[in-house]
N, C-alpha and C positions, 0 to 999 in steps of 0.2 A: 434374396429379396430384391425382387425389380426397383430401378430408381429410376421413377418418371421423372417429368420435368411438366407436369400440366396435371392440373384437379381435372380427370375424364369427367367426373359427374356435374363439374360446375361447364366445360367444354360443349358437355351434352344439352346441359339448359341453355347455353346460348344459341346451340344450334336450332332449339326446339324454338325460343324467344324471335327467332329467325325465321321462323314458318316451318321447319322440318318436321315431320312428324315423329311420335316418341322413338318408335321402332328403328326408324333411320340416325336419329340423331345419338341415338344409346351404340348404336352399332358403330355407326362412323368415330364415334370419341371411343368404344374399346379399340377399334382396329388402329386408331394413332397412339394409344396408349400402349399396344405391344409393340408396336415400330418402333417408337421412341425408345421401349424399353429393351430391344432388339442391341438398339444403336449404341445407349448408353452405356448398356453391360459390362461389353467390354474393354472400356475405359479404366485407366487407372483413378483410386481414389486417390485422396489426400496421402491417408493410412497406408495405401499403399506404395503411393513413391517415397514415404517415410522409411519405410521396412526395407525397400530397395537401399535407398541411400547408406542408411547404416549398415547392410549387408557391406556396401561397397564401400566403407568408412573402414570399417571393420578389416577387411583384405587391405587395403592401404596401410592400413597400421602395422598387421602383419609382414606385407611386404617392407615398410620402414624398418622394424627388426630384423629381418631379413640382411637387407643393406647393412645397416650397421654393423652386422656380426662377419659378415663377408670384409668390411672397409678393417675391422678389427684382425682378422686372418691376411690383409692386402700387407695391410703395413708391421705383421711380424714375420712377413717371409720378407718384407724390405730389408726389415731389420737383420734377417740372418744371410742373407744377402751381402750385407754390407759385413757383417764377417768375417765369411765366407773371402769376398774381395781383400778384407786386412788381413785374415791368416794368408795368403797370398802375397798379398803385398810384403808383410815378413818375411816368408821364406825367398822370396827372391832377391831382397835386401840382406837377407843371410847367406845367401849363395847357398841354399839347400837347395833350391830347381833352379835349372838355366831358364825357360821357358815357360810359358801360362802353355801354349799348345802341346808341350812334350805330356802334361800331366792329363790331357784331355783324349790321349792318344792309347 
């Protein structure tokens, strides 16, 4: 459905109130009423930067879960990490490896 932005048939009577004759004045106000409607068209509505937005609200949120579950996975390889480093640290306090590199070799 075209969204003008001008009543053509009240446009048309001004033009006619104006001295145009009917024929001129009915044609000049359809020929701005599809230009305008041409122009407007493509335009977003209201409804439709609404529907964008939440689309994009929407992805956001996802991507926020996202992160979180990633920052959740960050911080239990820290954790076995740090392990990782004390079982280490023990055994070379126990004199079971001379060296962190002999065991990486």
């Amino acid at each position: 459905m075209p969204r003008t932005m001008i009543d053509t048939s009240q446009f048309a009577d001004r033009l006619k109130d104006s001295g145009f004759e009917n024929p001129q004045a009915e044609g000049m106000a359809r020929m701005l009423g599809d230009a305008l409607a041409r122009t407007v068209e493509p335009l977003a509505t209201k409804s439709d930067l609404e529907t964008e937005i939440t689309k994009v609200s929407t992805r956001i949120e996802a991507l926020g879960t996202k992160v979180e579950a990633l920052d959740a996975k960050v911080d239990a390889l820290g954790t076995q990490i740090k392990f990782v480093f004390a079982a280490l640290a023990m055994l070379l306090a126990l004199g079971l490896i001379d060296t962190v590199p002999r065991l990486l070799s």
